[in-house]
C-alpha positions in Angstrom: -11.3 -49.3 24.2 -11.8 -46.2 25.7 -14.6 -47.3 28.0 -12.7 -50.2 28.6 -9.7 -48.2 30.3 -12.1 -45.7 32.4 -13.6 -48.5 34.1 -10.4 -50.1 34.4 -9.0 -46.9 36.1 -12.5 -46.4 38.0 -12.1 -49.6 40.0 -8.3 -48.6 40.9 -9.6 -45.2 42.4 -12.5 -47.3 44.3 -10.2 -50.0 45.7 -7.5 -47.4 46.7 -10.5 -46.1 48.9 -11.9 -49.3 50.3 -14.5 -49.8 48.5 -14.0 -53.4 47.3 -17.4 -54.6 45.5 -17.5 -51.5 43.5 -14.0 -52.1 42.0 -14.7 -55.6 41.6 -17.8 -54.4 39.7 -15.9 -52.2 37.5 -13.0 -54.9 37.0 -15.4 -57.3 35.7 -17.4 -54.3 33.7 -14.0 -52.9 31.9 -13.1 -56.6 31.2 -16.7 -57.3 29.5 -15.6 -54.6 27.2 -12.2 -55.5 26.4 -11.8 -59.0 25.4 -7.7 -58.7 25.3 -7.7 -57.4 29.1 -8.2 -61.3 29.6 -5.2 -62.7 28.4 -3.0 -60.1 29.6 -2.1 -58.4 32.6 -1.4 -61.3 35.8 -1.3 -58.3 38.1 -5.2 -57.5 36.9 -5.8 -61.2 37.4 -4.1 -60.9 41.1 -5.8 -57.9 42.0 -9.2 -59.6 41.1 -8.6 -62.4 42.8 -7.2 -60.0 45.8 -11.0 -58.3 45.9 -12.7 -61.5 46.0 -11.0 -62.4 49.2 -11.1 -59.2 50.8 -15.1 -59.9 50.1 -15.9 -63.5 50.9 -13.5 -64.0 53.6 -14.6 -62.4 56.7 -10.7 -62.1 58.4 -8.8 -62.0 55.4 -5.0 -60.2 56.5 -2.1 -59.8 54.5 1.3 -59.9 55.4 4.9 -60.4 53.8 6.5 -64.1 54.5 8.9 -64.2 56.9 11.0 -66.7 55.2 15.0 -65.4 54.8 15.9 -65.5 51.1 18.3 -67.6 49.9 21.2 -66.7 47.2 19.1 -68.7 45.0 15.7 -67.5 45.6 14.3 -64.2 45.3 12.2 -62.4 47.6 8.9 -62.2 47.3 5.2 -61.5 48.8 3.6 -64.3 50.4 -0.3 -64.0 51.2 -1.6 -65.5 53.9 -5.6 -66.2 54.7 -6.8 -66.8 57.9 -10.1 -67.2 58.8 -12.3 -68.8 61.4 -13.2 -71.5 59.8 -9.7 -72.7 58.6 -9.0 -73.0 63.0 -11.8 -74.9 63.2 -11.0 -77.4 60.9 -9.0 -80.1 62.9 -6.9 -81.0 59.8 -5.6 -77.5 59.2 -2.7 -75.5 60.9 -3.8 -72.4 61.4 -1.4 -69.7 61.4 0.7 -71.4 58.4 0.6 -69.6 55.3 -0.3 -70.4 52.2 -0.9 -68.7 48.4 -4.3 -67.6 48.4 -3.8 -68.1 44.4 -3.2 -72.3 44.9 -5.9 -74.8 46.5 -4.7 -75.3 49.5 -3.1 -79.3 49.5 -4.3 -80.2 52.8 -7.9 -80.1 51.1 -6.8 -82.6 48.2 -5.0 -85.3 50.9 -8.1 -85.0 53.4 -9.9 -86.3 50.5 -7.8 -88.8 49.3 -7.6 -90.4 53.0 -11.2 -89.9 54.1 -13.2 -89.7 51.2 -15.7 -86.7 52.4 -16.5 -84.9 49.4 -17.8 -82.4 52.4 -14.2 -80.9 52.6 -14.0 -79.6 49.1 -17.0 -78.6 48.0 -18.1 -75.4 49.8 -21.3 -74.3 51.0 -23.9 -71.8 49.0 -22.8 -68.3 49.2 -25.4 -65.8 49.0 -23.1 -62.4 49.1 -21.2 -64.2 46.1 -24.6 -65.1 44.1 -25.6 -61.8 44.7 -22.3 -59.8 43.6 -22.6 -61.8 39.8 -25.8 -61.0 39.6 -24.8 -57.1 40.2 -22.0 -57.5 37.8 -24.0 -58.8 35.2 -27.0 -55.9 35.6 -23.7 -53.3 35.4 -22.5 -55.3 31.7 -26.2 -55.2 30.6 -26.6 -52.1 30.8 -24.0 -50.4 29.2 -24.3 -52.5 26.4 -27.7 -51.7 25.9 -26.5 -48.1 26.4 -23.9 -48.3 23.9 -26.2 -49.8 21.1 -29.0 -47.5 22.3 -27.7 -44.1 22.7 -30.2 -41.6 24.2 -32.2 -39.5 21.7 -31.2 -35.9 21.5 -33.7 -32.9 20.4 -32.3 -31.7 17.0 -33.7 -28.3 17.3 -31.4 -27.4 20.1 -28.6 -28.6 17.5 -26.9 -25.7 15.0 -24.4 -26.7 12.7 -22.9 -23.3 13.3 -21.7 -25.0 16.6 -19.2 -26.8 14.8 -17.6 -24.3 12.6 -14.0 -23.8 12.2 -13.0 -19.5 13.6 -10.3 -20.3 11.0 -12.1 -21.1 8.2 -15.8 -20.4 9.0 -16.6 -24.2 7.5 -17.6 -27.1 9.4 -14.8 -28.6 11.3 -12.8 -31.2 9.2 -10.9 -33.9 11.3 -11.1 -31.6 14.4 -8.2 -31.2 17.0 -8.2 -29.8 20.7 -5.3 -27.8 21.2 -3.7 -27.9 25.4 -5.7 -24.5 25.9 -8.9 -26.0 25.2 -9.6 -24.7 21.6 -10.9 -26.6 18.5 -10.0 -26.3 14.9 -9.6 -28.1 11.8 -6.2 -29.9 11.9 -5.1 -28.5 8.6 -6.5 -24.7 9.4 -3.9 -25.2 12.9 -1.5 -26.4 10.6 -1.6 -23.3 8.6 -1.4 -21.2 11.5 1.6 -23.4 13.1 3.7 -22.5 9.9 3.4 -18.9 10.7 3.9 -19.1 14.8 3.5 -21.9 17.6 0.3 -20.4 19.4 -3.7 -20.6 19.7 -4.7 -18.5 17.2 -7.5 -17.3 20.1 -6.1 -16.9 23.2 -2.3 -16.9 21.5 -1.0 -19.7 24.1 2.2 -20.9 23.3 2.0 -24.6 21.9 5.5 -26.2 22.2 5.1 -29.5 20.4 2.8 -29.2 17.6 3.8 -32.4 16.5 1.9 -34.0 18.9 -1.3 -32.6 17.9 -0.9 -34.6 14.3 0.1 -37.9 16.1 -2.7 -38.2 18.2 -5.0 -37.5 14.8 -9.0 -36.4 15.3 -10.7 -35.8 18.3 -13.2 -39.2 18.1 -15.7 -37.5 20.2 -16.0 -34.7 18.1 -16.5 -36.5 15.0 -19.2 -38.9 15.9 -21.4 -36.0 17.6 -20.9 -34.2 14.0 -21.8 -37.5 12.3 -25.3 -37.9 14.6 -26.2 -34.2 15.1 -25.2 -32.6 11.5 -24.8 -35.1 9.1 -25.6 -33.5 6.2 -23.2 -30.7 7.0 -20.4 -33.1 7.7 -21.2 -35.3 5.2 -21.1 -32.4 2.8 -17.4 -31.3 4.0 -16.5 -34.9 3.6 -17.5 -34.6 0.1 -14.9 -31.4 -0.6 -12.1 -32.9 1.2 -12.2 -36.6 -0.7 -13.0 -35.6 -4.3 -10.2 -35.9 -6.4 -8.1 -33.1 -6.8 -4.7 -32.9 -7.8 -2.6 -30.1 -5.7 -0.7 -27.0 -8.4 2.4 -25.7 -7.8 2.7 -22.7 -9.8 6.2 -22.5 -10.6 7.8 -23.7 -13.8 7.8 -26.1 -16.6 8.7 -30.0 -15.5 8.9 -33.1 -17.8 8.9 -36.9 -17.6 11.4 -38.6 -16.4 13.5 -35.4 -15.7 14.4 -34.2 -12.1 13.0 -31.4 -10.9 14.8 -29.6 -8.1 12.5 -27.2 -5.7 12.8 -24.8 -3.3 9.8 -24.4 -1.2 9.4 -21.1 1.0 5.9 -20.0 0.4 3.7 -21.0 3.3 1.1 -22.6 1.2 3.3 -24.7 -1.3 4.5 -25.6 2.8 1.3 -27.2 3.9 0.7 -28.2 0.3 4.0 -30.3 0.9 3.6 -31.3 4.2 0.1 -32.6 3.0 1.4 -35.0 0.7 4.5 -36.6 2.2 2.0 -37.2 5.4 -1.1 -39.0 3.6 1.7 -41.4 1.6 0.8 -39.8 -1.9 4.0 -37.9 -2.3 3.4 -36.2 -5.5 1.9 -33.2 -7.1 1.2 -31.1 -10.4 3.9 -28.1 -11.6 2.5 -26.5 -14.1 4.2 -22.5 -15.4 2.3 -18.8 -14.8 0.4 -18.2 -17.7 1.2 -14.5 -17.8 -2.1 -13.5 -17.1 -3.8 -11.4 -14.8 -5.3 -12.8 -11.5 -8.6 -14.2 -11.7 -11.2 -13.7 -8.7 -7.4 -12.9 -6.7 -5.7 -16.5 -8.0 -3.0 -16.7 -9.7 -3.4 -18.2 -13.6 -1.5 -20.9 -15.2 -0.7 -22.8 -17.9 -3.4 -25.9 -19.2 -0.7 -28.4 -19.2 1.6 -29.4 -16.3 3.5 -32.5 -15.0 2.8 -34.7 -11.9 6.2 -34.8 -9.5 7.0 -37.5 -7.5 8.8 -36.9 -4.3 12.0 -38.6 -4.0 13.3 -36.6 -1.1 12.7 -33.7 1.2 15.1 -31.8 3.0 13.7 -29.6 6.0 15.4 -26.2 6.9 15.9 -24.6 9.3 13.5 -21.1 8.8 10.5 -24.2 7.8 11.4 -23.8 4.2 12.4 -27.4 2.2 14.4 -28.2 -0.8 12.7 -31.2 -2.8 14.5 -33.5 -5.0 11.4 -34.5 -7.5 11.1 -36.6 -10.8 8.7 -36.1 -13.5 5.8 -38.9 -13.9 2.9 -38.6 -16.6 1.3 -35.1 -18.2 -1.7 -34.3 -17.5 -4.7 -31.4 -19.1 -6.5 -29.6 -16.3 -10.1 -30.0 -16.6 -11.5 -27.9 -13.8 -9.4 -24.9 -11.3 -9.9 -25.1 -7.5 -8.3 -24.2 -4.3 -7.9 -25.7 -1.3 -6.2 -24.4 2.3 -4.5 -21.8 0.5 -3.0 -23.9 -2.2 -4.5 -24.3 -6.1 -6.0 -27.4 -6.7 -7.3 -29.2 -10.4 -8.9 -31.7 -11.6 -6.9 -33.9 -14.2 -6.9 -35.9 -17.1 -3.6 -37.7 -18.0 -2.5 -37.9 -21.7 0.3 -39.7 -23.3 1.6 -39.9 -26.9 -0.5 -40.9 -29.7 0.6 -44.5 -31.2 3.0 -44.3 -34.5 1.3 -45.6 -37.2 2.8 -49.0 -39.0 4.0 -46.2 -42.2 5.9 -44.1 -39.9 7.6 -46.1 -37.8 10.9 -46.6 -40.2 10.9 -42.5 -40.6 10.2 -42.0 -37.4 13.0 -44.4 -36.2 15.6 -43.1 -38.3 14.6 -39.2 -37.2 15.2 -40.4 -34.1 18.9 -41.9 -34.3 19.4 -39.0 -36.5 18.5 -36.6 -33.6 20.0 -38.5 -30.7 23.5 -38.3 -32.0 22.7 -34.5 -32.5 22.0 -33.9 -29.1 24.8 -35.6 -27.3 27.2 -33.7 -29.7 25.5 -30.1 -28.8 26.0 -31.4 -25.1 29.1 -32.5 -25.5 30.6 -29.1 -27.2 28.9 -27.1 -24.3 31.8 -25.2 -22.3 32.4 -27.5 -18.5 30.9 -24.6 -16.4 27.5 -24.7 -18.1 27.6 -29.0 -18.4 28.7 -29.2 -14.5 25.3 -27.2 -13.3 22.9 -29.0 -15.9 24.3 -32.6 -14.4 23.9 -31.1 -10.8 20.3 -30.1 -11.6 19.3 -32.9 -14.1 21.5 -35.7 -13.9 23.2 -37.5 -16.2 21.1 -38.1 -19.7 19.0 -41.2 -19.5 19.3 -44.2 -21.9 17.6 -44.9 -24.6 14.7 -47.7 -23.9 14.7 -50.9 -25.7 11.1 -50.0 -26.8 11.1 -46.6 -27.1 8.2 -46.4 -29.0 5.5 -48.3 -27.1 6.5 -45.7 -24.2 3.6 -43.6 -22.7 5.4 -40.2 -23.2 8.1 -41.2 -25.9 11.8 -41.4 -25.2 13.1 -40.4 -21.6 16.4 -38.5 -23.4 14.1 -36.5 -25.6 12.7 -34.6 -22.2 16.2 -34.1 -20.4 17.4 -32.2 -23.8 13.9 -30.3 -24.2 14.3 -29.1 -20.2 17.9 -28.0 -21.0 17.3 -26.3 -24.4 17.7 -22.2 -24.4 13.8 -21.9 -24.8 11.6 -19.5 -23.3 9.4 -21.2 -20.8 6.0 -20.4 -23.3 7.7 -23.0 -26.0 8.2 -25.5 -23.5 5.0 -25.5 -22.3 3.8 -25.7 -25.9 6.3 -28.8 -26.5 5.0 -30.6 -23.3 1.3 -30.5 -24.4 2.5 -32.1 -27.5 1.5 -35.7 -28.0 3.0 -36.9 -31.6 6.3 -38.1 -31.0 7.4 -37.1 -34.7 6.5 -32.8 -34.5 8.6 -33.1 -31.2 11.7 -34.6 -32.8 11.5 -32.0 -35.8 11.2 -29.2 -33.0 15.0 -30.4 -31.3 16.1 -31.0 -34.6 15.3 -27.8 -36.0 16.6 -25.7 -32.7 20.0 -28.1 -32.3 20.3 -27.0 -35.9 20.0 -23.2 -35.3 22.5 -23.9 -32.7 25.2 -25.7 -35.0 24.7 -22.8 -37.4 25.3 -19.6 -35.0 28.1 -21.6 -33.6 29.7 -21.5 -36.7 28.9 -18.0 -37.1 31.6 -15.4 -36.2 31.4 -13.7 -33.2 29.5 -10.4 -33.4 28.3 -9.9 -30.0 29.8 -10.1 -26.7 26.9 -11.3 -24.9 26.2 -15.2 -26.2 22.9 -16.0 -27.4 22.4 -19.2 -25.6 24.8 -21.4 -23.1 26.3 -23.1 -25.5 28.3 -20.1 -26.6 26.2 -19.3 -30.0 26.2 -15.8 -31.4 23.9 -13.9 -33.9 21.3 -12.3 -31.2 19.4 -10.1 -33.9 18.3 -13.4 -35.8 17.7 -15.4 -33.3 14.9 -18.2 -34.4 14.1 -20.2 -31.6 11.1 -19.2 -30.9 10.0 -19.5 -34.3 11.3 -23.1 -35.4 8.3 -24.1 -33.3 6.0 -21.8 -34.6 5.4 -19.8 -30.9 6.0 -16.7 -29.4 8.5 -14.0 -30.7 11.8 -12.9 -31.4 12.2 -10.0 -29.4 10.5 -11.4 -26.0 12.9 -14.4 -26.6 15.8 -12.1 -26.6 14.9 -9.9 -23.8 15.2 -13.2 -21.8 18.2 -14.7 -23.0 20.3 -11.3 -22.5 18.8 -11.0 -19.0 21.7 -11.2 -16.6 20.3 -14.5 -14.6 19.2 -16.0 -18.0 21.6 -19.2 -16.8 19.8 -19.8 -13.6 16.7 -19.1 -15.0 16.2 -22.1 -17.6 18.6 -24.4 -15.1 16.4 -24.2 -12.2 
């Protein structure tokens, strides 16, 4: 296509200058190369037609009709052809003028009354035989060119030609920036989110956007592709294995929404990243609480894969994200990638109930669900109005709750909107039997009914819901993780509310 259109705008340039064959040449060339060109333009057909007059008629003129338009007829260009021969024809008028894009009629009625096949049929015309013949050496040889390309030495070829200054790498769908610069598209990206200039000569780029829509540079990744294909076939390999992006952040669960705010440049591309390649999720998974390893942040085994539902762009390039929990997953190997920590993944699910426990198990759960929506229900409205703007309402109970891949949808939305410390939830999340995770809400809504009945002894509350008895508080331990004291340091901390609602 592209050779298509520089021939096509070659033989415009050549027959704005005169010279007719050569245009015709590259007419017929760009045509040979684009099939579609033939069923489309009329003007391309008319200026064709145009060149092969100017060339086989020796006085070819033309002029605009003279003809006064009528209130029911438009104006338009009338070619007339003129030529010696035409005078010396005794049947023709010469002077009259006629579409040079119509056989002539006088030719069709000189036949039909004399019967001379002689007036139709025109002689051998060598100039004509000799332009096809031109035309067809010209389509020759640039297919023969195209399928052939000329050898090039490889030792005057370095792979270190096509490196990245951003990221020292080989370049990676590469993109030419108005200044005449080349990068990766996702290394300018990076660089775009920070300010809109060439990171080497610092030329102000106004529309970035554009960059993305008109995607790779072709040229420069089929010379990578011929010259260094190992190289490039090697960064090919890095950028397609499968890798699901981390966001460090928090613990998320299935089926539960997940509101973000995104202001980190990296979590920025990382976003950007997946709403453009149609994929629209990633893993969340919480800080481990350890200290940086070769200067990455650590996490948590276990996270959750968010869909994206919704993205809201701001104005300083930060986003707010409406997300939904899909599946669990285990990470089985750590990575990074532009910035941004990347994993490999293996999804789990729930193990299936065996046929003995699936009357206790159904009975734990009633027993548990009618628990939970009386907790919520006793919750003061100040507390129940931000977990229903952050959450949503509590999902219903599925007609085959136990066949489902990660349990019961409801058990989740109470887990995310428990008064536990983010450790616990993480430990509940990697749980996969259905039955230990029941016995875990049942045993904290539990706690919760019995401090509420408690008298007050301290101001400060020791959960939401409005429960007392800080000193003895067992949360942490009715799941057998983590401690008493860390537990209460973060449920007296002042922004303990926000914390576990966000």
């Amino acid at each position: 296509m592209g050779q298509s259109l520089a021939h096509f705008q070659r033989a415009v340039a050549l027959a704005s200058l005169g010279r007719h064959e050569e245009a015709l040449v590259a007419h017929c060339v760009a045509v040979s190369l684009d099939k579609t060109a033939l069923s489309a333009p009329t003007a391309l057909k008319h200026d064709i037609t145009r060149l092969l007059h100017r060339l086989l008629v020796p006085q070819y003129r033309v002029h605009q009709s003279t003809t006064m338009p009528t209130p029911f007829r438009k104006r338009r260009k009338v070619f007339t052809v003129r030529s010696m021969s035409d005078c010396e024809d005794g049947n023709s008028s010469c002077g009259e003028e006629e579409n040079f894009l119509h056989v002539p009629k006088r030719s069709r009625r000189s036949l039909g009354r004399q019967g001379h096949e002689d007036d139709v049929i025109p002689p051998p015309n060598t100039r004509l035989r000799s332009l096809l013949e031109r035309i067809h050496q010209e389509v020759h040889k640039i297919r023969h060119t195209r399928t052939n390309p000329p050898q090039v030495n490889p030792t005057l070829i370095e792979a270190s030609d096509f490196d990245c200054v951003l990221c020292c790498r080989t370049l990676w769908k590469p993109v030419v920036t108005p200044c005449g610069h080349t990068y990766c598209s996702i290394c300018l990206d990076r660089c775009m989110d920070y300010k809109q200039q060439c990171p080497l000569c610092m030329f102000h780029i106004e529309d970035t956007m554009s960059l993305a829509r008109h995607g790779a540079t072709r040229f420069l990744e089929v010379a990578m592709q011929r010259f260094i294909p190992v190289a490039y076939t090697k960064r090919k390999r890095q950028e397609l294995e499968p890798s699901v992006p981390i966001f460090i952040c928090t613990t998320a669960f299935p089926s539960v929404p997940c509101p973000l705010l995104v202001s980190e440049p990296r979590y920025r591309l990382m976003v950007r990243q997946a709403i453009e390649s149609g994929d629209r999720h990633f893993g969340i998974a919480q800080p481990s609480g350890k200290p940086p390893q070769n200067g990455r942040q650590q996490y948590f085994e276990y996270g959750t894969m968010l869909d994206i539902r919704d993205c809201v762009l701001l104005g300083n390039g930060c986003s707010i994200l409406s997300t939904v929990g899909s599946r669990r997953f285990r990470v089985v190997a750590r990575g990074e990638k532009d910035g941004y920590d990347t994993a490999k993944v293996e999804y789990i699910c729930d193990s299936p109930i065996s046929r003995e426990r699936t009357g206790y198990v159904a009975k734990l759960h009633e027993r548990v669900l009618g628990k939970a929506v009386e907790w919520f229900e006793r919750l003061p409205e100040t507390y129940k109005t931000e977990i229903l703007r952050s959450f949503g309402q509590m999902p219903q109970v599925e007609e085959e709750w136990v066949t489902e891949r990660d349990g019961p949808a409801w058990a989740w939305w109470i887990i995310a909107i428990l008064p536990l410390n983010q450790q616990l939830k993480g430990t509940i999340l990697m749980e996969t039997n259905l039955e230990k995770r029941l016995l875990a809400i049942d045993k904290t809504l539990a706690w919760q009914d019995k401090t509420t009945a408690q008298k007050r002894q301290s101001a400060e509350p020791c959960s939401p819901c409005g429960s007392d008895g800080l000193p003895d508080c067992p949360t942490v331990d009715c799941c057998q993780r983590g401690s008493s004291s860390s537990h209460l340091d973060e449920r007296t901390s002042p922004n303990h509310a926000t914390h576990f609602l966000m």
